[in-house]
N, C-alpha and C positions, 0 to 999 in steps of 0.2 A: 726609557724616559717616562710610561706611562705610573710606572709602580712609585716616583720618585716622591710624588704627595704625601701618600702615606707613611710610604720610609723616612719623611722628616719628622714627622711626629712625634717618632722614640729619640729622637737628633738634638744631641745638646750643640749647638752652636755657638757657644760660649761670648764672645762678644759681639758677632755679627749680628747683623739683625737679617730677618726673613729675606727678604728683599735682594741681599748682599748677596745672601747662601745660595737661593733660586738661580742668580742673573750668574756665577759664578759657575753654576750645574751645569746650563744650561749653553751658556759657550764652551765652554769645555768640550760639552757635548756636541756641537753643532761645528766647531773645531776642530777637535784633538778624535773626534769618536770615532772607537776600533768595531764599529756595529757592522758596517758594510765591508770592510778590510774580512774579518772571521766567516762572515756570510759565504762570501766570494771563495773561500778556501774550503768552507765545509759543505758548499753546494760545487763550486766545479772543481773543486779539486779532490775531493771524497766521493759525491756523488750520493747517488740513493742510499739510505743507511738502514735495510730491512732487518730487525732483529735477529738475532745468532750469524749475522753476515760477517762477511773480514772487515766488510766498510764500517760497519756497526762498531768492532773495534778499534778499527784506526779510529776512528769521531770521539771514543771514549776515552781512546788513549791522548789525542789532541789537544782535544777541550781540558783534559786535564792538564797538560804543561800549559798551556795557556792559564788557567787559574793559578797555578802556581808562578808563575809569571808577575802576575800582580802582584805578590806581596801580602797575599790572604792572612790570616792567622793559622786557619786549617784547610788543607784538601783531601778528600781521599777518593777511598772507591768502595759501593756499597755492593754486595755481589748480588744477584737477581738470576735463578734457572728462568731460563726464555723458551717462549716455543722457536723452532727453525723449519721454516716452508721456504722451500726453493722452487722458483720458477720453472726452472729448466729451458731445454729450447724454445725458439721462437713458437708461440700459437699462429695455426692455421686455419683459416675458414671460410667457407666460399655456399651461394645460395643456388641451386640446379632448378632451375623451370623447366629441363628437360635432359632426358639421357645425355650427357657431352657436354651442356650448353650450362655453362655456371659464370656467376660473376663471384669475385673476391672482396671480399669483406673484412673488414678491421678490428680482431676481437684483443681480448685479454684475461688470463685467469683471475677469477677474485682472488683474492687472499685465502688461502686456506680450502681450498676447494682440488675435490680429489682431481688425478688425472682422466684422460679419455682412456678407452681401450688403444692399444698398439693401433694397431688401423685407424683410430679414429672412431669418430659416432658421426651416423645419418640418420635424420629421421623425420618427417612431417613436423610441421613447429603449430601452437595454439598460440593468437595471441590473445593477452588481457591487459586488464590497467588496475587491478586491484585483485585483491585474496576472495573480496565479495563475488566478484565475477569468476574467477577461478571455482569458487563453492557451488558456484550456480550451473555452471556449467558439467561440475560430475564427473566421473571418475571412468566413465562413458566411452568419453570426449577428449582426455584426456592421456589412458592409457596408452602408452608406450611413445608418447609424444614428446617433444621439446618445449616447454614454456618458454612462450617468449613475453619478459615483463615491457611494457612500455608505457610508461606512462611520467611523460616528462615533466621535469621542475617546470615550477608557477612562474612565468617572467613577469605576472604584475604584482611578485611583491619583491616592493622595497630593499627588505631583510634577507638579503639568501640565503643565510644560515634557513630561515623557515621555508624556504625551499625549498632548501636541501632536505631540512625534514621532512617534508610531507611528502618524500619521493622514496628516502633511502631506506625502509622497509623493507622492498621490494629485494633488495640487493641484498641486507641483511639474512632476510628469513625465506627467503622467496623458495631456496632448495627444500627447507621444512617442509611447506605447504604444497609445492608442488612434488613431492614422494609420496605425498598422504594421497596424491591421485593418480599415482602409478605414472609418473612422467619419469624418462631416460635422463632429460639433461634441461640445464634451464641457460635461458641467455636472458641479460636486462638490461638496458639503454643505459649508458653511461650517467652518473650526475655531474651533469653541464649543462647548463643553460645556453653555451654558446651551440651553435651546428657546425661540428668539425669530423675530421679524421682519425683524431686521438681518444681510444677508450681508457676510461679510468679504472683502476683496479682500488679497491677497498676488501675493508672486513665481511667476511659471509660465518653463519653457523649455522651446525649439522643439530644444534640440540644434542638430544640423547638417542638420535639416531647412530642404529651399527654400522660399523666401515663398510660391512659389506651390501650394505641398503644405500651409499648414497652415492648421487648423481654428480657428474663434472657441472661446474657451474661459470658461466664468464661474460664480460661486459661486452656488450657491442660499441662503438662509435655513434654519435647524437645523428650524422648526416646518413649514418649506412641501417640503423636503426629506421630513421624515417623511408630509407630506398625498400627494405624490408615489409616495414609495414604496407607500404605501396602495391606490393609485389605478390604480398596476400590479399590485400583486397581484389586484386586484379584472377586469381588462382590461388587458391585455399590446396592446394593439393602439392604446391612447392615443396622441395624439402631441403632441411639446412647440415651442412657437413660440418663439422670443428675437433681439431684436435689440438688436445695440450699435454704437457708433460710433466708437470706441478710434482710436487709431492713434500709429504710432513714425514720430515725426521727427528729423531727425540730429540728433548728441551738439550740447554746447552746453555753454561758460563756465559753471564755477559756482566753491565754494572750499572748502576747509576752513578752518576758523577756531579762529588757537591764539595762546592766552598764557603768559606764562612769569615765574619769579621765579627769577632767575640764583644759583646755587648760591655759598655765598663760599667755599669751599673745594677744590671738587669742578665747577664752573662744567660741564665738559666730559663729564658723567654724568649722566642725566636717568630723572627718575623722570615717567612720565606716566599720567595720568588724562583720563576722557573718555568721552563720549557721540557716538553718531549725530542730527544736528541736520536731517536729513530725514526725512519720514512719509510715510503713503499718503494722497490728496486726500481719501477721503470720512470723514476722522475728524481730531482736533484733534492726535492725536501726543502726548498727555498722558505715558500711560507707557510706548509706544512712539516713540521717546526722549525725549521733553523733560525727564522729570524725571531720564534720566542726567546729560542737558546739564547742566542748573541744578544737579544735585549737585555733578557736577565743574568749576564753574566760581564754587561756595561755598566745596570747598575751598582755591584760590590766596584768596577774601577773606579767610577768615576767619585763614589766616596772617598776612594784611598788618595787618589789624585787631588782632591779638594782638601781632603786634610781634616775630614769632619768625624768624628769619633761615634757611631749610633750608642746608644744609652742600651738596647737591647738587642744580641745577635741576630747578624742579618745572612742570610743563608740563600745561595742558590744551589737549585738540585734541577739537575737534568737529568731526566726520567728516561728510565729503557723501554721498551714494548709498549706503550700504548697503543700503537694501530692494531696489534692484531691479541692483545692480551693483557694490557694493562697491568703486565708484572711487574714495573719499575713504582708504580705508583703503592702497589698494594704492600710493597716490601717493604716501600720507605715508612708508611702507615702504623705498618705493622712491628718497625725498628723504634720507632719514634715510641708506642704505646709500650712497649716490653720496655723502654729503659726511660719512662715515664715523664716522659718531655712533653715541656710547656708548648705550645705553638697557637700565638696569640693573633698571627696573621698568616693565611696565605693565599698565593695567587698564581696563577699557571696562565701564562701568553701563550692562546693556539688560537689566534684569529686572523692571521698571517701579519704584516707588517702596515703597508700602507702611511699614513702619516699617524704617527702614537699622538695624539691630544688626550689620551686618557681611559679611563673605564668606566664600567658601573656594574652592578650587581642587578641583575634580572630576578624579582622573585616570587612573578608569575604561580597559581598552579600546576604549570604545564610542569614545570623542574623542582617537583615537590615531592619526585617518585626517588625510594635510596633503595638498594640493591639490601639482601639479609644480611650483610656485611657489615655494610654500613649502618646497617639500623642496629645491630649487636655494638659495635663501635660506640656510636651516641649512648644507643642506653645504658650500657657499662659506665661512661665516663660523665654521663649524666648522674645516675643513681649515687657514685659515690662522692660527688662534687654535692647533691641536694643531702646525703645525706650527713657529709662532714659539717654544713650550713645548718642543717636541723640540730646535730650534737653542741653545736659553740654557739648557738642560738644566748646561753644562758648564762655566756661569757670564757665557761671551761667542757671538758669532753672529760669524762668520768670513764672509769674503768670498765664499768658496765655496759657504756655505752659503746665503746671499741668491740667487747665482745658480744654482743645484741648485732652492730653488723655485718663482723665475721660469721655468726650463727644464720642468719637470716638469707645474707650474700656470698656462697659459698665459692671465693675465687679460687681459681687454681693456687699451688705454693708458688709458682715460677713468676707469677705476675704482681705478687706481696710490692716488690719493691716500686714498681708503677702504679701499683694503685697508694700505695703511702706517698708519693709524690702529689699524686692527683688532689688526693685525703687533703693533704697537707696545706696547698696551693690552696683548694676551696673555701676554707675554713677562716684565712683570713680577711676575708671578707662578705659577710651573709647579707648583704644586702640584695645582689642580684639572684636570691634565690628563687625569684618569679620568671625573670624572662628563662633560666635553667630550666623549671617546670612547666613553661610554655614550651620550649623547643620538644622537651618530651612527647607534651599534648599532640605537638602537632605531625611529629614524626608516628606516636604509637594511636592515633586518636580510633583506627580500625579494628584496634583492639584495647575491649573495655577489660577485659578480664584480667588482661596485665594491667594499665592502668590504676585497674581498683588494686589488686594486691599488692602493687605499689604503696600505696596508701595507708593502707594494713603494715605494713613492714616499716614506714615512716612513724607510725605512732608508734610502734615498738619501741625503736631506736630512741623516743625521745622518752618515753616512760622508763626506760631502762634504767636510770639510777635511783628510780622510786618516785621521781616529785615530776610535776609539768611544771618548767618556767614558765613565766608570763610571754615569752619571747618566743620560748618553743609554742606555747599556745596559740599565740597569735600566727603563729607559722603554717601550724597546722591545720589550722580554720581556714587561713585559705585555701591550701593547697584540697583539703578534703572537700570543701566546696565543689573542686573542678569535677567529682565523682558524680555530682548531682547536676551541673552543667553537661557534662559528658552523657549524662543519661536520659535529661529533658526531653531528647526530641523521642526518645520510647519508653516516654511514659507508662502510654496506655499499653504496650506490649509486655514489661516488666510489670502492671498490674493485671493482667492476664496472668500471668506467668505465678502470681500469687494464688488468686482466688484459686485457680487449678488447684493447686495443694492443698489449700484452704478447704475445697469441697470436697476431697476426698482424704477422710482421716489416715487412711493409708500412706499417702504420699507426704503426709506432714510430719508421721511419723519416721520414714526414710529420710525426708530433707534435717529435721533438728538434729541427728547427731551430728553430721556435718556439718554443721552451723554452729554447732557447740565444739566441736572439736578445730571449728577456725580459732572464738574465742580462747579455748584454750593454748593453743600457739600462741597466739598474741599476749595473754598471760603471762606465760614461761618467758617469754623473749624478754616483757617486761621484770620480772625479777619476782613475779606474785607466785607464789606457789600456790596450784590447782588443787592439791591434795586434801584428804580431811573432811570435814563437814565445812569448816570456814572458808575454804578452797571452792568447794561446790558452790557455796555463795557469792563467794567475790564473782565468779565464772557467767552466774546467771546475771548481778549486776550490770558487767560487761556487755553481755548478751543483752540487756532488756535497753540499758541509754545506748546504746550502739544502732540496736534493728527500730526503735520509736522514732529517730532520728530519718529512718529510709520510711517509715509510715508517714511521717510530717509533709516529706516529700511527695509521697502521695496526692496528697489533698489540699496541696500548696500551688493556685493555681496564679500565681502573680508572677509575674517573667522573671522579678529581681528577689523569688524566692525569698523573698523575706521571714517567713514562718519558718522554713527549714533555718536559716542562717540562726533566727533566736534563738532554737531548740538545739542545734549546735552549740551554740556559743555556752548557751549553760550547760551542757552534757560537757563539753572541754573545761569548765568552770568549777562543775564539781566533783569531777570523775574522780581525782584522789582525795576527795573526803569520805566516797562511796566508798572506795578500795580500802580505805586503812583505818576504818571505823574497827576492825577487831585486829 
């Protein structure tokens, strides 16, 4: 129900009106809805559905007859190598204040965390509430010890998702940091806010640490956690027993499972929704995901059931491995970009269930950090989307301009046919080529250096059939503006970074070949040939409106740059009168 907003937008409804279509969703849904009926089957009667498991596959196999059930257009199954960590026997662990005399405690393996020795591990436990105190305390104090992390979620906020944040670090990295101080084994308080008996298991990583450096790692219970902590305060010399019997076996077949109701308009543009249809073993996976799943796989029924036809393909994909490896998410990513598909919406339900009145998009700094993956991804599909918009700027894309950037962008052969998609899709429409070079901005803004050569490589492409349109010009002005926005705030350190040269004829004379041999690239790329004596001048032109233009900047101290912008705007104005005077 939450995703249903949006999924009307691409929705021809032909003679109903809004009104009709909603109230019509909506009982259907509050009626006929197969949301809790599917829950109910793939939490108690499946069970935890831990990646590479059998449950994992019966869920995959399921959910797929169920899609196909409906009357989809397509179902299939996408294949995905998964990691496989099995639990094994029950964990053990108990706290000794003295020879004999122990109490029993409530642990769990994290995810991915090696076994104990056969016997088990004993050892004196440190405890802390951060990686700071950890540091502070030394490698001293530390060695041969048990970390014990505790430092419990925030109950005065609101949001527990930011609770959970400012907690689940600990769990995360916590074996990293505490290897770096010579500790045998780590235990971390469960993330729950409530005080119970049940410890949570989650994600842990070892880093680039070797198998044979790293420590068993497991969750304690919130109430045995607090009896713990108690228990050192009281004798610091306690010591805590735990054994588990975990262990990572090679990756292993599994799938993501997706259906679709092919767009009648727009077939080639896909809006998608979706859940992760993996869990952790020691829980049913109710609202970590199954009720994303079954939402997202309510909304393709209750279209079909309505009778409403989407204008553009509406797709659910139920992802494998997120909890412990995110390789359902990364494959589909990476299936979609190889065979150069449109994907104009999507949305992933893992907030558990509750009453759906909807969503919103958070976009915060805090969630502004993308993995090198992902930053490879955008700029890929950024660069060729700005630069098909800079080529049809002037209404056509010229032959030279195709291979200006091919030369420039040298993609692999295997991805020709998704990036011609991409190409293809951008071009007819140049109008948003702004917010495209903003999303850039703001993804690469820590690095200027790509950035500028960006820039470089855009005036290429647009010189590239000899002339500047008026359209590409105006394109470019802005977009090369952002070089000089982007570098405002180091000014005074990029003029630093001159005079140095400046004062020493040495260094000036190392820096202008490479300076001239940028403008020469840029040149060539443009179709000017370098060679000859008229070559060597066209080259220095280049050179001289190009670098006056970053001098301007200099001494342009007005925020809205206005001096730089002039001296711009006529260097782009007359650049090909300069070039083609001989």
């Amino acid at each position: 129900m939450r995703y249903l907003l949006v999924l009307l937008i691409s929705i021809s409804t032909f003679a109903q009106t809004d009104e009709k279509v909603f109230r019509e969703i909506y009982s259907n849904s509050l009626t006929q809805g197969k949301s809790y009926e599917w829950l109910d089957y793939l939490s108690n009667q499946i069970g935890g559905r831990l990646s590479g498991s059998l449950n994992a596959e019966r869920a995959v196999n399921w959910t797929k007859s169920e899609l196909e059930q409906l009357g989809l257009d397509k179902v299939w199954l996408q294949p995905v190598m998964v990691p496989k960590w099995v639990r094994g026997a029950p964990e053990f662990a108990y706290i000794e204040t003295a020879p004999g005399k122990t109490t029993q405690v409530n642990i769990c393996a994290l995810g991915g965390s090696i076994s104990t020795p056969v016997t088990g591990l004993k050892a004196n436990l440190i405890e802390v509430k951060s990686f700071e105190e950890l540091e502070s305390l030394g490698k001293d104090k530390i060695q041969g010890k048990i970390v014990f992390y505790n430092r419990p979620m925030d109950p005065t906020l609101i949001d527990t998702f930011k609770a959970y944040g400012g907690c689940v670090n600990q769990r995360y990295e916590g074996a990293v940091h505490a290897i770096e101080y010579g500790a045998v084994g780590v235990i971390v308080r469960s993330m729950n806010l409530k005080i119970d008996d049940l410890p949570h298991t989650g994600s842990m990583t070892y880093g680039d640490i070797a198998v044979k450096d790293r420590i068993p790692s497991a969750a304690i219970s919130t109430q045995h956690a607090d009896l713990l902590s108690s228990m050192l305060k009281m004798d610091d010399d306690i010591q805590f027993y735990f054994k588990q019997n975990c262990k990572q076996m090679d990756d292993v077949l599994s799938h993501n499972v997706i259906g679709e109701i092919t767009g009648s308009e727009f077939p080639d543009e896909y809006i998608l929704v979706g859940g992760h249809l993996d869990s952790w073993d020691i829980g049913d996976g109710s609202h970590d995901d199954g009720a994303g799943c079954v939402q997202s796989m309510d909304v393709l029924r209750l279209l079909k059931v309505s009778g409403i036809t989407p204008k553009r393909s509406i797709r659910v994909v139920l992802f494998m491995n997120e909890e412990n490896g995110l390789r359902g998410g990364k494959k589909y990513a990476e299936e979609a970009f190889r065979k150069g598909e449109n994907h104009i919406f999507a949305l992933e339900s893992d907030a558990g269930a509750f009453t759906p009145r909807g969503f919103y998009f958070d976009t915060d700094e805090s969630n502004k950090n993308f993995s090198n993956d992902q930053k490879q991804q955008i700029f890929a599909t950024s660069v060729i989307a700005i630069s098909a918009k800079l080529a049809k700027a002037d209404g056509r894309i010229s032959k030279s301009e195709i291979l200006a950037f091919k030369k420039i962008f040298d993609f692999p052969a295997e991805d020709e046919k998704a990036i011609s998609n991409i190409f293809n899709s951008a071009k007819e429409n140049i109008d948003d080529y702004k917010d495209i070079a903003e999303q850039v901005y703001k993804v690469f803004k820590s690095d200027k250096g790509l950035l500028l050569e960006l820039l470089n490589s855009l005036f290429s492409i647009a010189y590239a059939d000899g002339e500047l349109h008026p359209k590409e010009r105006d394109m470019l002005f802005e977009i090369m503006m952002a070089r000089y926005d982007i570098l405002n705030k180091y000014r005074a350190s990029v003029k630093n970074i001159i005079n140095h040269f400046m004062s020493r004829p040495q260094g000036v004379l190392k820096l202008i070949p490479k300076l001239i041999e940028s403008k020469i690239l840029i040149a060539t790329f443009a179709n000017i040939n370098p060679s000859g004596i008229q070559g060597v001048i066209k080259i220095k032109i280049i050179f001289a409106l190009y670098y006056i233009t970053l001098f301007t900047w200099f001494n342009d101290e007005n925020e809205s740059l206005e001096k730089t912008m002039s001296v711009l705007d006529k260097y782009l104005n007359n650049i090909e009168k300069f070039i083609k005077f001989s």
